[in-house]
C-alpha positions as CSV (number, residue, x, y, z in Angstrom):
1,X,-30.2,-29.1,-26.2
2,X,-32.1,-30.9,-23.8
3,X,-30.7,-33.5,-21.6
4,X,-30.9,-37.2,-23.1
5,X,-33.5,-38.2,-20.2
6,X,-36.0,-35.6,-20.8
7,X,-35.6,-35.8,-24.1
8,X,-36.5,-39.6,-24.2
9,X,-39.6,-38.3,-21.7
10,X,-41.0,-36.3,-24.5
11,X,-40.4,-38.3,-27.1
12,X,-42.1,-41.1,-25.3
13,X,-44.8,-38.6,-24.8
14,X,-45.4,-37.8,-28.2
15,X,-45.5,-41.4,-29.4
16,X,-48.1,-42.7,-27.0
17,X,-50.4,-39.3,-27.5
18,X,-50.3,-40.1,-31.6
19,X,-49.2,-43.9,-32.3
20,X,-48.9,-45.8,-29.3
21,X,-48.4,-48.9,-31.6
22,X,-45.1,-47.5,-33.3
23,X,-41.7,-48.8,-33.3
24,X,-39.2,-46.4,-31.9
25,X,-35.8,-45.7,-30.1
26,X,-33.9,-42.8,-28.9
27,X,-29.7,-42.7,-28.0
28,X,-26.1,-42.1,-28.4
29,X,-23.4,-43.9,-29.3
30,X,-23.1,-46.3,-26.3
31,X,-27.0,-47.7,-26.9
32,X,-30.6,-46.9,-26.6
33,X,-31.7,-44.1,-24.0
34,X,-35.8,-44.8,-24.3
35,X,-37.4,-47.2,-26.6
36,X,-40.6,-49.6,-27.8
37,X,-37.7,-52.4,-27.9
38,X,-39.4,-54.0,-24.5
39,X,-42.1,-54.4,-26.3
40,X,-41.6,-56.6,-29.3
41,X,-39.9,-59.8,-29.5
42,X,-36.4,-58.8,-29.9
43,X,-36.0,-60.6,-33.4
44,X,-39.1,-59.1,-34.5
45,X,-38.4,-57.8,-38.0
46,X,-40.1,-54.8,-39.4
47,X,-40.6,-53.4,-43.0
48,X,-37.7,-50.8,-43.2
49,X,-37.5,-51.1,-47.0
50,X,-38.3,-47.5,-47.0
51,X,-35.3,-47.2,-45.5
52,X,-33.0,-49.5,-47.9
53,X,-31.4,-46.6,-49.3
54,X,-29.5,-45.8,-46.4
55,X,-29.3,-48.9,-44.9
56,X,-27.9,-50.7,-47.6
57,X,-26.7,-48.9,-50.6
58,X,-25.5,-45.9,-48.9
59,X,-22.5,-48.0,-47.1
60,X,-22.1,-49.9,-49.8
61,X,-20.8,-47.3,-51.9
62,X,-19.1,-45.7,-49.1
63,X,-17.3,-49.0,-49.1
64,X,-16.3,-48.7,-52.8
65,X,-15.4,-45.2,-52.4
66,X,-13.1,-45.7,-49.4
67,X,-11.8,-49.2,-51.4
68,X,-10.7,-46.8,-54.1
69,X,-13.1,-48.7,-56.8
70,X,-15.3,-45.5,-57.2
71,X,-14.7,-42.2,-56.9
72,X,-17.6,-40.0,-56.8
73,X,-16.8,-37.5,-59.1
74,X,-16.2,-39.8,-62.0
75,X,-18.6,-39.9,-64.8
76,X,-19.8,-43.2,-64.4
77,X,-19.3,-44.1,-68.2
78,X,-15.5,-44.8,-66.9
79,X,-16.5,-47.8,-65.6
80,X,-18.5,-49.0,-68.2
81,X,-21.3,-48.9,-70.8
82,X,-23.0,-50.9,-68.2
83,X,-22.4,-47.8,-65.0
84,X,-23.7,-45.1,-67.8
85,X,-26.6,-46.9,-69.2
86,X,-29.6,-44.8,-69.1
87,X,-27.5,-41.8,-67.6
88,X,-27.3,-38.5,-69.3
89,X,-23.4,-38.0,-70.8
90,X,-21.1,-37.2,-67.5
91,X,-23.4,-38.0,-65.1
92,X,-21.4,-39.1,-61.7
93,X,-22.2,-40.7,-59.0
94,X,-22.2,-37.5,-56.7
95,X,-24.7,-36.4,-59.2
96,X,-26.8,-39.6,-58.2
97,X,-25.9,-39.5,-54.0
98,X,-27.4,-35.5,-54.1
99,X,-30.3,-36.4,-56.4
100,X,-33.2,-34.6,-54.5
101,X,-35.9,-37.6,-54.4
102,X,-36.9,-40.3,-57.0
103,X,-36.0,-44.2,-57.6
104,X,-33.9,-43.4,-60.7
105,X,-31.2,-42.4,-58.7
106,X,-31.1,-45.3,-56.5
107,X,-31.9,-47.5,-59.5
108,X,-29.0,-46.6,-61.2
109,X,-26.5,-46.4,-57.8
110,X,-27.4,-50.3,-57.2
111,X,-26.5,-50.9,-60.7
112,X,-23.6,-49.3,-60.4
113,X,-22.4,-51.2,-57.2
114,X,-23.2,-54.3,-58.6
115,X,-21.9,-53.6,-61.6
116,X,-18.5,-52.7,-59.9
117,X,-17.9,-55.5,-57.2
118,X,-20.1,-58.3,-59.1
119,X,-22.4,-59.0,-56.8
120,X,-26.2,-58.1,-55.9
121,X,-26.9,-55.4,-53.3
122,X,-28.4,-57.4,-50.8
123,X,-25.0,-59.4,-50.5
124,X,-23.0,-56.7,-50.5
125,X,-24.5,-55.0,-47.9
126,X,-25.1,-58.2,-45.9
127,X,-21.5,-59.2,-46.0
128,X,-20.1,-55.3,-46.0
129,X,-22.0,-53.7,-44.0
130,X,-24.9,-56.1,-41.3
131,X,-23.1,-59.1,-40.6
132,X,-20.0,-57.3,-39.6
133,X,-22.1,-54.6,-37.7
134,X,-24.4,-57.9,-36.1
135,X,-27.4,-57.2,-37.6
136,X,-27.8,-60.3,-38.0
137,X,-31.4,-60.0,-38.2
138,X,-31.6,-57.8,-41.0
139,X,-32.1,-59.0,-45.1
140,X,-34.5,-59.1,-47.3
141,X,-37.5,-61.5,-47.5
142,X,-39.7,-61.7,-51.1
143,X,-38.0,-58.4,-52.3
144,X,-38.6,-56.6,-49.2
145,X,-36.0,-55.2,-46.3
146,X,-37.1,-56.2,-43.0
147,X,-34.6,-55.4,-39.7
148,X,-35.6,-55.4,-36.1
149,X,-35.3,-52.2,-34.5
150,X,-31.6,-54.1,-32.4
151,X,-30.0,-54.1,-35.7
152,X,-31.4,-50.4,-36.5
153,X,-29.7,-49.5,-33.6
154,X,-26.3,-51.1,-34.1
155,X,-26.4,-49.2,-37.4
156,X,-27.5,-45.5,-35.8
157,X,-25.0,-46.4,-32.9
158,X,-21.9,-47.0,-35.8
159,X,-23.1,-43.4,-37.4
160,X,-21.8,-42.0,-34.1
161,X,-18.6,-44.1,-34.1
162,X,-17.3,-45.1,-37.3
163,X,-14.1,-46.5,-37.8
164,X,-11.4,-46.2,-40.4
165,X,-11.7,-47.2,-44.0
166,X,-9.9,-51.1,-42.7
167,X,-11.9,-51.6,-40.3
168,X,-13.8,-55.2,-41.5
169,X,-17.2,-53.8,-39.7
170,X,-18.2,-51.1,-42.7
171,X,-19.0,-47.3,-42.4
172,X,-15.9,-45.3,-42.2
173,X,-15.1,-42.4,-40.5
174,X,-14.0,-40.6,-43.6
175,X,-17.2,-41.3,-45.5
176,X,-20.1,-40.8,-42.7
177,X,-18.2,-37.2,-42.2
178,X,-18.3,-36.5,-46.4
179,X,-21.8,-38.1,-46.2
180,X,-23.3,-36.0,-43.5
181,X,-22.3,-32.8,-44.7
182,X,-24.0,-30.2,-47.3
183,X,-22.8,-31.3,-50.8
184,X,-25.0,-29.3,-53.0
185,X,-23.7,-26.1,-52.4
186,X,-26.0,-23.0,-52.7
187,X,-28.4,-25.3,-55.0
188,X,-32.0,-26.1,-52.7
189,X,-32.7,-28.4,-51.6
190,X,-29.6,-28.6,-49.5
191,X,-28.6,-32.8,-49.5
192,X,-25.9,-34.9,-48.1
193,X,-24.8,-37.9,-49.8
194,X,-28.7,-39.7,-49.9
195,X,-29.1,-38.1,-46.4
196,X,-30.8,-35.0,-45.9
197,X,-30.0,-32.0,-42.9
198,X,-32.6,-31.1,-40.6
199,X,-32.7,-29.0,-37.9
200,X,-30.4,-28.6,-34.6
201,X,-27.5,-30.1,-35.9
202,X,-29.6,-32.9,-37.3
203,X,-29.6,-35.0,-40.7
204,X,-32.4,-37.4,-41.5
205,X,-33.6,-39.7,-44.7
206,X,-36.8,-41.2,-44.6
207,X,-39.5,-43.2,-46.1
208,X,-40.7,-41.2,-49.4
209,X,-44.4,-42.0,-48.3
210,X,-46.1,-39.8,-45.5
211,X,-46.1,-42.1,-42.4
212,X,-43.3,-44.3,-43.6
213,X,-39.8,-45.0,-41.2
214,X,-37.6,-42.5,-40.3
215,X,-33.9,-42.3,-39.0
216,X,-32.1,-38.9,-37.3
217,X,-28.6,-38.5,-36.6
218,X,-26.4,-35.7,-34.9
219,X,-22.3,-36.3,-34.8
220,X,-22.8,-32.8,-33.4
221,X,-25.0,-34.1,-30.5
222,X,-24.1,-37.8,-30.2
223,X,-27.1,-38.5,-30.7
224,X,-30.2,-40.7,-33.2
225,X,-33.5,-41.6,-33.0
226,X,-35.6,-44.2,-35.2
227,X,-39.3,-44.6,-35.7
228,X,-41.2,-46.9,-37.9
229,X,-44.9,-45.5,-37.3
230,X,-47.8,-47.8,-37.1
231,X,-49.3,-48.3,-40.6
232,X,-51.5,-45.3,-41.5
233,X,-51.0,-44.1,-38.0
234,X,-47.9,-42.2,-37.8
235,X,-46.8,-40.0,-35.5
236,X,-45.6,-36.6,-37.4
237,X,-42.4,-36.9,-38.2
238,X,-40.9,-33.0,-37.3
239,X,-42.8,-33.1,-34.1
240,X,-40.9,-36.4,-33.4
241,X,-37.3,-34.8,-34.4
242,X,-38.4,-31.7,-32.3
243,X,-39.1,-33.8,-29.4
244,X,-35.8,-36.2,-29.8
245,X,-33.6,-32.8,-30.7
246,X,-34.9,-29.8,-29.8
247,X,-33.1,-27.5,-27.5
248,X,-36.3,-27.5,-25.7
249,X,-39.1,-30.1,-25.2
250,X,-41.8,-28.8,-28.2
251,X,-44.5,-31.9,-27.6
């Protein structure tokens, strides 16, 4: 794999060849390598709702699971008519976490997580997981979740360092390892728990929409990237992952 210098060169490359207007950052678990950071206003907040699935349920029910109030293989009707409604008969919430695409899943995954702590997703995840964390700047605004690309960061800088299940500041050790890890056997496509593996080492989840925001990760690599393309105008996504992880610069 490339060095995290030229690999910041071609990525900045790529970006101002396609979308010079998009959001991005490259890095490893001590901070940001390259970036658009310098700029935007630092408390600029983007749209990232494509995004909300991994930014705020996904540790969310990590924190349940590592909490002991779910367990993932569970049928959901355990904990409830309310967890199984609209579920076929022992559907689980593994089952939901390796669903290959589709708002059902997530639909009924925020239920669920209400349902079981009592409180609506956004609060969870703001008192869980981004105030803890310091992303202070991230919540949602008329049903929308907007973060600026400092608190994406935080959270793509935690991936690389989690800490235990006690630890106050969300995303464990234990459930970032079970999350980025293939969970679907030999059924295709190959997912993680609502993150999906990529190449080099790499797993992703993005924006279901072509030219929506994207996050990468490696644990392998000690290494994530972010980019929330200009509206209409994004940069391709696997030529931005091949730039940010190949093993050699592809731009």
């Amino acid at each position: 794999m490339m060095p995290l210098c030229d690999q910041a060169t071609a990525v900045r490359a790529l970006v101002e060849s396609t979308d010079p207007g998009a959001v991005w950052a490259v890095g490893g678990s001590e901070g940001p390598h390259a970036g658009s950071d310098g700029e935007h206003p630092a408390d600029t907040a983007f749209d990232v709702d494509g995004l909300a699935a991994v930014l705020a349920l996904w540790p969310v029910i990590g924190s349940l699971v590592d909490e002991g109030a779910l367990r993932l293989h569970t049928p959901l009707a355990a904990y409830g008519d309310t967890a199984a409604e609209g579920v076929p008969a022992g559907t689980t919430a593994h089952h939901l976490l390796t669903h290959p695409g589709g708002t059902a899943a997530l639909t009924h995954l925020t239920r669920l997580a209400e349902h079981l702590s009592g409180s609506p997703i956004a609060d969870l995840a703001a008192t869980r997981v981004w105030h803890p964390l310091g992303m202070t700047g991230t919540g949602y605004t008329d049903g929308t979740l907007r973060a600026p690309l400092t608190d994406l960061v935080r959270f793509l800088c935690r991936l690389l360092d989690p800490g235990d299940p006690s630890d106050p500041a969300g995303i464990s050790r234990a459930w970032t390892t079970e999350s980025l890890r293939i969970r679907t056997g030999e059924l295709t496509p190959a997912r993680g728990l609502l993150w999906d593996p990529a190449p080099h080492g790499v797993w992703t989840h993005h924006a279901p929409q072509d030219g929506g925001p994207a996050l990468w990760v490696s644990p392998r690599h000690h290494r994530w990237a972010v980019l929330l393309p200009t509206a209409g105008r994004g940069a391709p996504r696997h030529a931005f992952r091949e730039a940010a992880f190949a093993p050699t610069a592809a731009v």
